[in-house]
C-alpha positions in Angstrom: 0.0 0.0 0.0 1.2 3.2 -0.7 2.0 6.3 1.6 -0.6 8.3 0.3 -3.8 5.9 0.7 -2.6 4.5 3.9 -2.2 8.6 5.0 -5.5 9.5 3.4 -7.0 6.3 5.0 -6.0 7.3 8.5 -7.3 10.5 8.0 -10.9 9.8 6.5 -13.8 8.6 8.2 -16.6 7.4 6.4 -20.3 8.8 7.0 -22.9 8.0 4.9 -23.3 6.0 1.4 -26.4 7.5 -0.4 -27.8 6.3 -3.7 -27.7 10.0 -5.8 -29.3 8.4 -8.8 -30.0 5.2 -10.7 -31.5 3.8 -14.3 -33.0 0.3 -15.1 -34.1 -1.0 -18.2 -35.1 -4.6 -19.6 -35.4 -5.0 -23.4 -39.1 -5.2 -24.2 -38.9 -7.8 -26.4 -37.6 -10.6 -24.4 -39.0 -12.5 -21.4 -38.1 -12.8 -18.1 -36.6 -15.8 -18.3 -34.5 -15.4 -20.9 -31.4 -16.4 -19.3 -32.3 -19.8 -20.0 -32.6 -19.3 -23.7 -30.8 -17.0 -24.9 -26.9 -16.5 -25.6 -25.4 -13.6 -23.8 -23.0 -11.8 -21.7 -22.6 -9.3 -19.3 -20.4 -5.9 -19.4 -20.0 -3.4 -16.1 -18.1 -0.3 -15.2 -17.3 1.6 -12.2 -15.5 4.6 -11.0 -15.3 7.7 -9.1 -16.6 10.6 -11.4 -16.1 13.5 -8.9 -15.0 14.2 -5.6 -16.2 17.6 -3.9 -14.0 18.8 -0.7 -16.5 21.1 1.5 -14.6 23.1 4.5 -16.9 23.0 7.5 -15.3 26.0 10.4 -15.7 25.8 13.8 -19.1 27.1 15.2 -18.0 28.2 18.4 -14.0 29.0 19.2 -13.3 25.4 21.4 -14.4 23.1 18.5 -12.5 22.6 15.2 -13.8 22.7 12.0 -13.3 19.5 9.5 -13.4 19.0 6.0 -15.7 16.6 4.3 -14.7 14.6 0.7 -17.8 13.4 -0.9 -17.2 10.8 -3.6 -19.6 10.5 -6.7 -19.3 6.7 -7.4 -20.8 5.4 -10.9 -21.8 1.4 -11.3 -23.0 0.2 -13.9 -23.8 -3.2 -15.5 -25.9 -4.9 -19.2 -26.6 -7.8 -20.5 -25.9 -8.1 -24.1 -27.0 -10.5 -26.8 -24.5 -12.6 -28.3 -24.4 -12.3 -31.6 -23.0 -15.1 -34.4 -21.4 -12.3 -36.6 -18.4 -10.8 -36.2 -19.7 -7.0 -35.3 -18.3 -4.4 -35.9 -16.1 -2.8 -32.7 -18.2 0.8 -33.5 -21.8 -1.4 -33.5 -23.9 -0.7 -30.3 -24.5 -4.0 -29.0 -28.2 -5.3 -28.0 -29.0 -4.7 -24.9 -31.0 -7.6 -23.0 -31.6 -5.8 -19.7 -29.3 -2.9 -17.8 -28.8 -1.4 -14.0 -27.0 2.1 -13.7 -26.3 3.6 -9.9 -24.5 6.5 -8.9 -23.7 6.4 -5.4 -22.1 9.7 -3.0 -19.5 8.2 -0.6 -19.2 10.7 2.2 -16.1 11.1 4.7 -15.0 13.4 7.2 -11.5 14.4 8.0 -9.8 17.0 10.5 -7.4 17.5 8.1 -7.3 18.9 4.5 -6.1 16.2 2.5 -3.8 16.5 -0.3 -4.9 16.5 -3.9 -2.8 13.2 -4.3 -4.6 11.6 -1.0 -7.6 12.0 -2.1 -6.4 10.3 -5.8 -5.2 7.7 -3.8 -8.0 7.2 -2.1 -10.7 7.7 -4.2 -9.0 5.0 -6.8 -9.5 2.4 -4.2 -11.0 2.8 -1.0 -14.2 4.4 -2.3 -15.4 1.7 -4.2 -14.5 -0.7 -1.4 -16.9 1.2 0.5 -19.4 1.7 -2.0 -19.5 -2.5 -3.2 -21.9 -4.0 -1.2 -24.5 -1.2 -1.5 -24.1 -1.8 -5.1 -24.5 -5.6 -5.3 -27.2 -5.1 -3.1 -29.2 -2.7 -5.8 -28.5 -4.7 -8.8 -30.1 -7.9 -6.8 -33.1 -6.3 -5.5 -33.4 -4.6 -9.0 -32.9 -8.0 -10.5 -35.8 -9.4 -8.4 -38.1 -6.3 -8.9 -37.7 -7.0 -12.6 -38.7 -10.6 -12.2 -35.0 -11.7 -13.6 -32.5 -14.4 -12.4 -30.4 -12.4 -9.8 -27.2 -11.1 -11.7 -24.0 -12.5 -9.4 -21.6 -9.7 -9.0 -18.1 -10.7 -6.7 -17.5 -9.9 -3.8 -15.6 -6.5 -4.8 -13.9 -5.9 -8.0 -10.2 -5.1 -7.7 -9.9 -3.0 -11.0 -12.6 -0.1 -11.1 -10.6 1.2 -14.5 -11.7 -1.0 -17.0 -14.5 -2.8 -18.4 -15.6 -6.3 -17.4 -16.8 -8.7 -19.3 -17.7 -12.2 -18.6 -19.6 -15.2 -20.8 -22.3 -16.9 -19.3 -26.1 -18.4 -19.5 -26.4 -18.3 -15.7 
């Protein structure tokens, strides 16, 4: 671990995960059940998108003031159709069934942090904290949509790129 996200670590406390904003949609023309039937596979993406650093001052002269970070976390994840042909890369695939979250990670700190902490931080920590509250949404999404429950791991290690993974589970 490096100096910066163990200092930035040490100095953040999280607060409060809120959902800021999310987007469902499943493909008219297919059933629920067609996970059984149909060829597909699944693409997701993640990341911070913004991180806004609010100084709070002391109210009265014996307390200190404290800073607040508040991380705007994107998740998203689609199933898309298989398809025989060899497409081509600038196609838009068919999309079977998609669930898009943006979460706001909140911490406090009694110290500013540097721009380079909060990098740090914000490249790993943030959707460590923000993982379960997002595999919880795309289940109980799943489940309001009348789907099989889409499996997501435990936490993704690499927020950076796009996933994708085969399957007819």
């Amino acid at each position: 671990m490096n100096k910066l996200l163990k200092s930035a670590q040490q100095k953040l406390t999280l607060k409060v995960i809120t959902l800021r904003d999310s987007e469902i949609y499943f493909n008219e023309e297919y059933d629920c059940n067609f996970r059984e039937s149909v060829k597909h596979h699944f693409q997701s993406f993640g990341g911070v998108k913004a991180c806004n650093e609010i100084e709070f001052s002391p109210v009265e002269e014996d307390n200190d003031g404290f800073y607040q970070y508040k991380f705007l976390f994107a998740n998203g994840i689609r199933v898309v159709l298989d398809t025989e042909q060899e497409a081509d890369i600038e196609d838009e695939p068919e999309i079977i069934a998609e669930i898009k979250a943006f979460f706001e990670a909140a911490y406090e700190s009694q110290e500013k942090l540097s721009i380079e902490e909060v990098h740090a931080f914000s490249e790993s920590n943030v959707q460590f904290n923000v993982w379960p509250f997002w595999r919880e949404y795309v289940q109980s999404s799943c489940m309001r949509m009348n789907i099989t429950p889409i499996s997501l791991p435990f936490h993704m290690v690499d927020s950076k790129e796009s996933k994708e993974t085969k399957g007819n589970e």
